[in-house]
C-alpha positions as CSV (number, residue, x, y, z in Angstrom):
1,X,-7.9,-15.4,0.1
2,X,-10.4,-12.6,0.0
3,X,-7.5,-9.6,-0.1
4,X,-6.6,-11.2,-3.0
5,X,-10.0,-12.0,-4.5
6,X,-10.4,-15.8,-3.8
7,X,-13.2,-16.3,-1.6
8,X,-13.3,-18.6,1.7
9,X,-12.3,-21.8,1.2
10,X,-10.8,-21.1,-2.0
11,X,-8.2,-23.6,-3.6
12,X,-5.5,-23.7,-6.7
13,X,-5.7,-26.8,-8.9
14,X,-3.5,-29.4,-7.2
15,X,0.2,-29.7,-9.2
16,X,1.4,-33.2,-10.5
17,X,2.4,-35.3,-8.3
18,X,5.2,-38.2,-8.6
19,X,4.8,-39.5,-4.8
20,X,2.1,-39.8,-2.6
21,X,1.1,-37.0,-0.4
22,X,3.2,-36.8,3.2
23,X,4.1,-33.3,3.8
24,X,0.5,-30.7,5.1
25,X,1.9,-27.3,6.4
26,X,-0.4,-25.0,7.9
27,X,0.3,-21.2,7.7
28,X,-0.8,-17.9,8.7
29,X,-0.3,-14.6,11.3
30,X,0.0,-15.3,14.7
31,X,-3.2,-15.8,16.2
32,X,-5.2,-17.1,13.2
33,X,-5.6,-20.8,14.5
34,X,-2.6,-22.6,13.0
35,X,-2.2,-25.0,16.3
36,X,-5.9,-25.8,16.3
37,X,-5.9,-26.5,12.4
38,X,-2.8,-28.7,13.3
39,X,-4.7,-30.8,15.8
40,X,-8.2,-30.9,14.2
41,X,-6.2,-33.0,10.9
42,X,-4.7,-34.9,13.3
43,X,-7.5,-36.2,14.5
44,X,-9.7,-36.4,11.4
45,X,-7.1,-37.9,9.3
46,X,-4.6,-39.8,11.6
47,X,-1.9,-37.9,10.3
48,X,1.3,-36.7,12.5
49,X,2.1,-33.6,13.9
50,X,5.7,-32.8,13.9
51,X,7.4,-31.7,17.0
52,X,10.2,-29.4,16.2
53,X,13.6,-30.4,17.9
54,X,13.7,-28.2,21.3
55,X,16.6,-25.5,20.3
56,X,16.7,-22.2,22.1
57,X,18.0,-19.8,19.9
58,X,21.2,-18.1,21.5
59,X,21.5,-14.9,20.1
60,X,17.5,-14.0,21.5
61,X,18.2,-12.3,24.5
62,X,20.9,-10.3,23.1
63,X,18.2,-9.2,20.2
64,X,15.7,-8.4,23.0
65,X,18.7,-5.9,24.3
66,X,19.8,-4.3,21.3
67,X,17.8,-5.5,18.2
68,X,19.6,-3.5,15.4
69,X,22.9,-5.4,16.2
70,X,21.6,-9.0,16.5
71,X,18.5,-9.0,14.5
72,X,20.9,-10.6,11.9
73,X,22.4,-13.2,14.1
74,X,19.1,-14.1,15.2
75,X,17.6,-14.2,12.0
76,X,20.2,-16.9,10.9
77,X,19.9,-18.8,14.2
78,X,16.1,-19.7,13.3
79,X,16.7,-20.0,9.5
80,X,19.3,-22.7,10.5
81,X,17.5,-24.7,13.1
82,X,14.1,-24.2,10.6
83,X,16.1,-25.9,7.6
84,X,17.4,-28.6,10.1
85,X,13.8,-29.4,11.2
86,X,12.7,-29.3,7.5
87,X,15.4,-31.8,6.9
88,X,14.0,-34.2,9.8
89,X,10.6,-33.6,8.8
90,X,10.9,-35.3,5.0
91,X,12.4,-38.6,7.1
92,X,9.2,-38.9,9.0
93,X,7.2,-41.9,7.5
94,X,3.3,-41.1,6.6
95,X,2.1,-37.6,6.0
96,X,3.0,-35.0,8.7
97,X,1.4,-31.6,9.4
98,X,3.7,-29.0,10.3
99,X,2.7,-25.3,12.4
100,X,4.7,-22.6,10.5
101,X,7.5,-22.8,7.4
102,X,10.4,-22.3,6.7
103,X,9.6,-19.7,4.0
104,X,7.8,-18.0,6.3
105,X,10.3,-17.3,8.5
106,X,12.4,-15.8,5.9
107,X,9.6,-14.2,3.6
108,X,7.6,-12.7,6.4
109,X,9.3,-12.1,10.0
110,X,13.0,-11.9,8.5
111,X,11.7,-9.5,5.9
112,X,9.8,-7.7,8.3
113,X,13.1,-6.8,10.9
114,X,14.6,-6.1,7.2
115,X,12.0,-3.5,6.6
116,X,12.1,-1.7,9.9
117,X,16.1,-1.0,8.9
118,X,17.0,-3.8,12.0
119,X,18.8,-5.4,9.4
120,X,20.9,-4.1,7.2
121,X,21.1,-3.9,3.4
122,X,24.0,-5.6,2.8
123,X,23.1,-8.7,5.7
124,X,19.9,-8.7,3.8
125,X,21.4,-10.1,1.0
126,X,23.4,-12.4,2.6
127,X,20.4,-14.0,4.4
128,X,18.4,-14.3,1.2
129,X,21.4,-15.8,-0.7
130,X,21.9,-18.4,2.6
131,X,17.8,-18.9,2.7
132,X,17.7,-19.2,-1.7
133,X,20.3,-22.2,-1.4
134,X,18.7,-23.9,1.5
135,X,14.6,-23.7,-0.3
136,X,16.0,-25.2,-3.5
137,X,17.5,-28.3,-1.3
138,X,14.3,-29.5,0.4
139,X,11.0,-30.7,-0.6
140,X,8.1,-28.5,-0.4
141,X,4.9,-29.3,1.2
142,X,2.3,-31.1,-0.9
143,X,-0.5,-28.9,0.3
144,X,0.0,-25.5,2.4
145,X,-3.5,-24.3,4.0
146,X,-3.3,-20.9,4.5
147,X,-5.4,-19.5,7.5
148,X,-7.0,-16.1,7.8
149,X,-8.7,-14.3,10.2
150,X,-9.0,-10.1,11.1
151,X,-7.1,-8.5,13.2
152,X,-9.4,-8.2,16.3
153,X,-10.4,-12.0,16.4
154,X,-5.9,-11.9,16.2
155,X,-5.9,-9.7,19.2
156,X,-8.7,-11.7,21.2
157,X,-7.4,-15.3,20.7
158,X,-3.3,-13.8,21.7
159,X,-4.7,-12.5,24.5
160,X,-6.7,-15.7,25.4
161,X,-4.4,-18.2,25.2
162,X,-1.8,-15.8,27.6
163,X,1.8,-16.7,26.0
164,X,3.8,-14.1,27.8
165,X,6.1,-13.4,24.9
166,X,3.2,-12.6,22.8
167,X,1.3,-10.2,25.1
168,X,3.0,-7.4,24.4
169,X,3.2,-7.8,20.8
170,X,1.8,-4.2,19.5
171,X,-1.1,-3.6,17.1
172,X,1.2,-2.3,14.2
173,X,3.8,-5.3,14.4
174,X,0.6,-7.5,13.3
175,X,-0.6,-5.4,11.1
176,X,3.0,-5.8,9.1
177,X,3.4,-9.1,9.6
178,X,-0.2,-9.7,7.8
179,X,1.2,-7.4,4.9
180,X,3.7,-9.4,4.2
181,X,1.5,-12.5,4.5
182,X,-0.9,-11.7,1.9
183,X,2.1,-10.6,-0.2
184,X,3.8,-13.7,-0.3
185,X,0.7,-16.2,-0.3
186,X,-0.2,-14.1,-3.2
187,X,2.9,-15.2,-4.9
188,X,3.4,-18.5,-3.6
189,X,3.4,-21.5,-5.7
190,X,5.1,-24.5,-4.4
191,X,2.2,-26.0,-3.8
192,X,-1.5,-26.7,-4.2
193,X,-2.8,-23.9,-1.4
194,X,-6.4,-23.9,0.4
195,X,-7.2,-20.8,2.2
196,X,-9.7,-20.6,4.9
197,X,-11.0,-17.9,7.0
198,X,-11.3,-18.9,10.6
199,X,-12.9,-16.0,12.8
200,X,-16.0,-16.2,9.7
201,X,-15.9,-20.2,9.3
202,X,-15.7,-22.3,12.0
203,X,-15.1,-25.8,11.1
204,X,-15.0,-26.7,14.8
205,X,-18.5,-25.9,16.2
206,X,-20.4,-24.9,13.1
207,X,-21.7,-28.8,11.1
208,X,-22.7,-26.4,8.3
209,X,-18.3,-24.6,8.4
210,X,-17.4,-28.0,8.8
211,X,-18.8,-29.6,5.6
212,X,-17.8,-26.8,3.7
213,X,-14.1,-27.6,5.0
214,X,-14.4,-30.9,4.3
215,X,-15.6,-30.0,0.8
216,X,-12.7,-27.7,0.1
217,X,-10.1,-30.5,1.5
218,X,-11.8,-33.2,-0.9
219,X,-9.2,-33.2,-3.6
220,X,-6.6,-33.9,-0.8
221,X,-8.8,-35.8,1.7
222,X,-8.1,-39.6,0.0
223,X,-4.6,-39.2,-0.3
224,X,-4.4,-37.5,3.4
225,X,-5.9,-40.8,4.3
226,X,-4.4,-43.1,2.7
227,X,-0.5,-41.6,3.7
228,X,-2.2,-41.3,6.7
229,X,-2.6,-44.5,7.6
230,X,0.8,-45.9,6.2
């Protein structure tokens, strides 16, 4: 990650492992290409992208209303359904990729309503006590590939693709959802991590990107395929 001195591309020696590798997670801001990383190892590799059980979360339109009272409440409504789809995820056979973790909805988009003062001190805690108890219960992933991109190719691609709920998203509330990104992969070490910088390398159109991603993945790329094709 280049904020944090490690170049495009860049990887952490792989951990021990006692399994072969099933779990890929792929992580970043909104707008950095996480869907389109998703697809692109689905099709390389043959591995599985998992579908998150459809749950709408009940307390959203009351947040959109009145965030300070039910950022809280909302907060724990995705935290719960996340560690329920994390839970379904490790009983999916062969390796699955999943778009977006658990720990970053606690580490970066909880933290960041926390931050604003949308939630308070003391239901700070009690989330981080509730999220603490729920990461020590599940498996981590056995590689997490980080994307990264600026801010304007951000900006472009949200307003390409159109989501409504994203258009209106401000240039500031990216801005601190990125700090918080590079804070935590900075510290993260659950995992083997690749980081790769998608508005300057373009594995999809660019043979040249594309071998260097392929290069960068090679310490993962035989187990990928071999859980792959379980």
């Amino acid at each position: 990650m280049t904020q944090a001195g490690r170049p495009p591309g860049s990887r952490r020696a792989p951990l021990p492992r006692t399994r072969p590798r099933r779990f890929v997670a792929v992580a970043g801001n909104i707008g950095v290409g996480k869907t389109t990383m998703l697809k692109y190892l689905c099709s390389r590799y043959g591995l599985t992208p998992f579908e998150e059980p459809d749950r709408q979360n009940p307390y959203l339109p009351d947040f959109y209303q009145d965030m300070g009272r039910w950022a809280f409440h909302s907060q724990v409504s995705f935290l719960a359904h996340k560690f329920r789809a994390h839970i379904e995820l490790q009983r999916v056979p062969g390796t699955v990729v999943q778009d977006r973790t658990i720990y970053e909805d606690a580490e970066i988009f909880a933290r960041h309503l926390h931050s604003r003062g949308l939630i308070a001190d003391r239901d700070w805690e009690t989330y981080r006590d509730l999220y603490a108890g729920m990461k020590e219960s599940l498996e981590p992933p056995d590689l997490l590939i980080y994307l990264e991109c600026s801010m304007t190719a951000m900006r472009r691609r949200i307003r390409a693709r159109g989501r409504p709920e994203e258009m209106a998203i401000p240039p500031a509330y990216l801005r601190g959802l990125q700090r918080l990104y590079e804070e935590w992969i900075g510290s993260y070490e659950l995992s083997p991590v690749l980081v790769w910088q998608t508005d300057r390398m373009n594995y999809l159109t660019d043979l040249v990107h594309r071998i260097e991603f392929t290069r960068a993945l090679q310490p993962f790329v035989l187990d990928l395929e071999a859980a792959g094709a379980d």
